[in-house]
Every structure is written in structure tokens, then in C-alpha cells.
C-alpha positions in Angstrom: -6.2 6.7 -19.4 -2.8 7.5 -18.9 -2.5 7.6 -15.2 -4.8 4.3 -15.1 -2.1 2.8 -16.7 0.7 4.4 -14.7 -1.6 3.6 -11.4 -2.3 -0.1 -12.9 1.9 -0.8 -13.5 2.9 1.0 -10.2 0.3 -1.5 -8.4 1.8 -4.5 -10.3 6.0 -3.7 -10.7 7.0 -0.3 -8.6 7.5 -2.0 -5.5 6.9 -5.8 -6.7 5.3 -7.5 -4.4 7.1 -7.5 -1.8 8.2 -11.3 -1.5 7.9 -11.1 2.6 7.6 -15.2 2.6 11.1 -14.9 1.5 14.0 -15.4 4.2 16.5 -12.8 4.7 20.0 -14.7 3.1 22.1 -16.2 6.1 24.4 -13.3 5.9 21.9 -10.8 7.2 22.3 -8.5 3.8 19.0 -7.9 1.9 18.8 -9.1 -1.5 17.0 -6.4 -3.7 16.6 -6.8 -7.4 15.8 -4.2 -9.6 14.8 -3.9 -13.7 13.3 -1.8 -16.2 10.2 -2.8 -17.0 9.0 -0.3 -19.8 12.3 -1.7 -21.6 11.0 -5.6 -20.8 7.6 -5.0 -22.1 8.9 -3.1 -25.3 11.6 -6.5 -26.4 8.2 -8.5 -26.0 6.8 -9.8 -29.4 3.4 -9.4 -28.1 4.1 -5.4 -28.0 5.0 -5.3 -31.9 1.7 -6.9 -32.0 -0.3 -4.3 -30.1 1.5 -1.8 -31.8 0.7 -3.0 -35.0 -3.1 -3.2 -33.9 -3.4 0.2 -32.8 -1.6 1.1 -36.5 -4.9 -0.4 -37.9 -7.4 1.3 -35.2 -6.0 4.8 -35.7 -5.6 4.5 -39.5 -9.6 3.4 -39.5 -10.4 6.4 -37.2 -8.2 9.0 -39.1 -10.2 7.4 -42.0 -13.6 8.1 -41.2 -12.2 11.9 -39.8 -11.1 12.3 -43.2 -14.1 11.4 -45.0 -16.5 13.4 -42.3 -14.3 16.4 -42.8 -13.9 16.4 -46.7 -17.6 16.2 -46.7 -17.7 19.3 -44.5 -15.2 21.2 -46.8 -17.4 20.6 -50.0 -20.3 21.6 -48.3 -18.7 24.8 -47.0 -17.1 25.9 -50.5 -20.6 25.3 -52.1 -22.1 27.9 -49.7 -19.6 29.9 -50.2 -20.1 29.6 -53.7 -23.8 29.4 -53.9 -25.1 31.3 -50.8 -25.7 35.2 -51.9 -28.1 33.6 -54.2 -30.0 31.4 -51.9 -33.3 32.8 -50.0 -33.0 32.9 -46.5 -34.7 30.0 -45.5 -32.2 27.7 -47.4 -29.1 29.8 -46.6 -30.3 29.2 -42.7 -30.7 25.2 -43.3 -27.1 25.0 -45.1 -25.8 26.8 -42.2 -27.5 24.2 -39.9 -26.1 21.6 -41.7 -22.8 22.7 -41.8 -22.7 23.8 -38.2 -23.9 20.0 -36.9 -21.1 19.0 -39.3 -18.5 20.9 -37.3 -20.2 19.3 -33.9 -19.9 15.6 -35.4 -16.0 16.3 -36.5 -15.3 17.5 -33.2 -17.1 14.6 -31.5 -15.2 11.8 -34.1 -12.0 13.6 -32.9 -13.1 13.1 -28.8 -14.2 9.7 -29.8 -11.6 8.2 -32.1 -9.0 9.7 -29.1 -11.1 7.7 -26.4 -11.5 4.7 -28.5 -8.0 4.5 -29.1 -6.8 4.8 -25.5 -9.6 2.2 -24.3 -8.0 -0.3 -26.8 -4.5 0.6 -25.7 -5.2 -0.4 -22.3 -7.1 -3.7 -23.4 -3.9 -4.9 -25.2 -1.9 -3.6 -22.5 -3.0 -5.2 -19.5 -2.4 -8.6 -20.6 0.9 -8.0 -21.4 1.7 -6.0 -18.0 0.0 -9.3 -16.0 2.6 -11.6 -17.8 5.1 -9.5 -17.1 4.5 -9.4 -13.1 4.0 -12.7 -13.0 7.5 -13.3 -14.6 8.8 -10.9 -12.1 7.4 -12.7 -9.3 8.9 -15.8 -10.2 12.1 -14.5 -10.6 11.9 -13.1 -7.5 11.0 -16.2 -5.7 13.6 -18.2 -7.6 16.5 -16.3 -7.4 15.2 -15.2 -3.7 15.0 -11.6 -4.0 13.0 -9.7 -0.6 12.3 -6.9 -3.8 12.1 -6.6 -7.0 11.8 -2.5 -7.5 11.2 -0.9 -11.4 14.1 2.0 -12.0 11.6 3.8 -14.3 8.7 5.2 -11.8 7.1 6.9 -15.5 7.6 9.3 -18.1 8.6 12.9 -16.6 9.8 11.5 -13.0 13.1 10.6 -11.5 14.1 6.9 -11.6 13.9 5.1 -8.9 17.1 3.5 -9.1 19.8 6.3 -9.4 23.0 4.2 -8.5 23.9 0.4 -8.5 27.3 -0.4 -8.3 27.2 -3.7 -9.9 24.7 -6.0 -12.2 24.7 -8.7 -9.7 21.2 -7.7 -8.2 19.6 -6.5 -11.8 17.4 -9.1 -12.5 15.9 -7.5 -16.0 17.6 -10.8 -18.1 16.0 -13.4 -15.5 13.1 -12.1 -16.4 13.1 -11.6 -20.0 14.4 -15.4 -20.2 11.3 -16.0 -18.2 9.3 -14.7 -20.9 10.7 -16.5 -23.5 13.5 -13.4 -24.9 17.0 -14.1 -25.3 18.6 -11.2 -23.7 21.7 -12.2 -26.1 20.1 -11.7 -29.2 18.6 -8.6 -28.0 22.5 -7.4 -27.4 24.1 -9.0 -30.3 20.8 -7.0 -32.8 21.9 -3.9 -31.1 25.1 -3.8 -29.8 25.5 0.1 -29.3 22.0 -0.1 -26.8 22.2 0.3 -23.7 22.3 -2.3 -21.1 18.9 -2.8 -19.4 18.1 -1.8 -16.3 20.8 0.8 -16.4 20.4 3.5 -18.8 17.9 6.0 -19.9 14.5 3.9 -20.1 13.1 2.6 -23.1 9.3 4.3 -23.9 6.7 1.1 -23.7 4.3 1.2 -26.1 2.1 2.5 -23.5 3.6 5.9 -23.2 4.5 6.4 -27.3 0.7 5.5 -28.9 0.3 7.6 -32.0 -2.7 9.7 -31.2 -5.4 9.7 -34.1 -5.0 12.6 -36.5 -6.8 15.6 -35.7 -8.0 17.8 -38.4 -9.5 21.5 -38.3 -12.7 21.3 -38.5 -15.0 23.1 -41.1 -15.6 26.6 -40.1 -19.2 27.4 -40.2 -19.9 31.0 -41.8 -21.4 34.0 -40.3 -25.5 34.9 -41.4 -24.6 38.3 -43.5 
């Protein structure tokens, strides 16, 4: 799910769109913009609320987890407890039991993971498509040829290694686009970094909480 997403924002903000209807300014020089757009999507109110959605997924998942493998753990101290005195026929059906019980935790753990992804990217999406779309009017409007994304992803080398000025980065167009005051974002945190320049903020796409994962019951050995 991970690299759709990384596939799906690298089709939509790593190389913009390139804005080719644009004319080169009179001067010859090509004007190329550049932002951060993990740190754009992450200032957005609409992230807080995915985040806060995917709070209330995985808490229901780690719920159900919990309640399928406390139900495992009673079962399995009861044999433990009860087994040397149970004939073989109904020390091999407890052992059944408690071996589908180990199957269906691991399958809630596989599940609850995939569910939890699949509604990440649901949420996601959305967000990413307003994002470009502010992106592509700023580039029109402020008549950039490019608009490239300094963070190509989590564990590569930014894309933008060196800009000698702020002139060209075009992260506060764009968050004004959306609606975000870039000022009040600086004046709430004034010891952050400036956007677009420093180490990039984690979107909510790469720092999802994965749903807890419990050891499952072990099933005994037949003596």
C-alpha cells in the first residue's frame, strides 16, 4: 500500500505537471518552483481529520484482536488445567479448537493491517488531489515551467539539495491556496523550520500507527 501511495504522489507532485503551455519569462531564465509537499499535506485540517479516523479504525481492530485473543488465552489455561484428565477424544477437539483459534488471530492481525492501509489510502487520495490541484494553480498563476517536490519519500535523498534563495519556493502560495495561513503556522511554532527547506515533515501517510499485534495463543503439543 505504501508504494501505491508513493507511486500515486510521485505521479501527481514529483515533477508537477510540467506546465509546458507556460512561456519561458522574457529574460530566457526558467522559472522553477519547488515545495514540500508531505509538510503541506500534514498543516492541512483535513489530515488531523484522517488521522483522527484511523485513531478510531485501529482502536476498533485492536479491539476485536483483544477480545479474540483473551478468548484464546482462557481456553488455553483451561486445557492446561483440565487436559491430563480429559479422554482423548475431547483432549484432540480442545486442541482443534484452540489451534483454529491461533489461525483466526493470525488472520484478524493480516486483516486489521490491510483494512487499515485500504482506509488510509481512501482518506488520502482526496487530500493529495486537492493538493495538486492547488499546486497547479499556483504554478500557472505565478508562471512557474515546474513545480518539483524536495521530499522524493521516506529513506531517499531530496530532490532539492540547494536553493540559494526563497524566491522560487512556492510551499506558501500554495498553502494560501488551500485555505492555511502560512503566518500562523510560523507564529504557533516559531522554532520550526521553514517549509520547503529543512528536514521534511512525515505526512500522515508515512507515520499511520499500525494496529496492535499480539502473540497469538500457543497451541499445545498431544502428550
Amino acid at each position: 500500500m505504501k508504494q501505491k501511495l508513493i507511486a500515486f504522489l510521485v505521479v501527481m507532485t514529483i515533477i508537477t505537471t510540467p506546465l509546458l503551455a507556460q512561456t519561458t519569462p522574457a529574460s530566457g531564465l526558467t522559472k522553477i518552483g519547488y515545495t514540500n509537499v508531505d509538510y503541506i499535506i500534514g498543516k492541512l485540517p483535513e489530515s488531523k481529520v484522517m488521522q483522527n479516523q484511523l485513531e478510531v479504525t485501529k482502536a476498533q481492530l485492536d479491539k476485536a484482536l483483544g477480545e479474540t485473543y483473551k478468548e484464546a488465552q482462557e481456553k488455553y489455561e483451561a486445557y492446561q488445567k483440565n487436559g491430563a484428565n480429559m479422554t482423548d477424544v475431547i483432549r484432540a477437539d480442545k486442541e482443534k479448537e484452540l489451534q483454529n483459534l491461533q489461525t483466526r488471530i493470525q488472520e484478524m492481525q493480516n486483516n486489521a493491517q490491510t483494512s487499515l492501509q485500504t482506509k488510509q489510502q481512501q482518506l488520502l487520495e482526496p487530500i493529495l488531489t486537492k493538493v495538486n490541484n492547488a499546486i497547479q494553480e499556483v504554478g500557472k498563476e505565478s508562471g512557474f515551467l515546474y513545480i518539483l517536490n524536495m521530499d522524493a519519500g521516506a529513506g531517499t535523498t531530496p530532490i532539492i539539495l540547494f536553493a540559494a534563495s526563497e524566491e522560487n519556493n512556492a510551499t506558501n502560495l500554495i498553502l494560501r491556496k488551500l485555505g492555511v495561513d502560512p503566518d500562523k503556522i510560523e507564529a504557533a511554532a516559531p522554532a520550526a523550520a521553514k517549509p520547503g527547506t529543512a528536514a521534511p515533515v512525515t505526512s500522515p501517510a508515512a507515520a499511520t500507527s499500525k494496529p496492535a499485534t499480539t502473540a497469538p495463543a500457543t497451541t499445545p503439543k498431544k502428550k
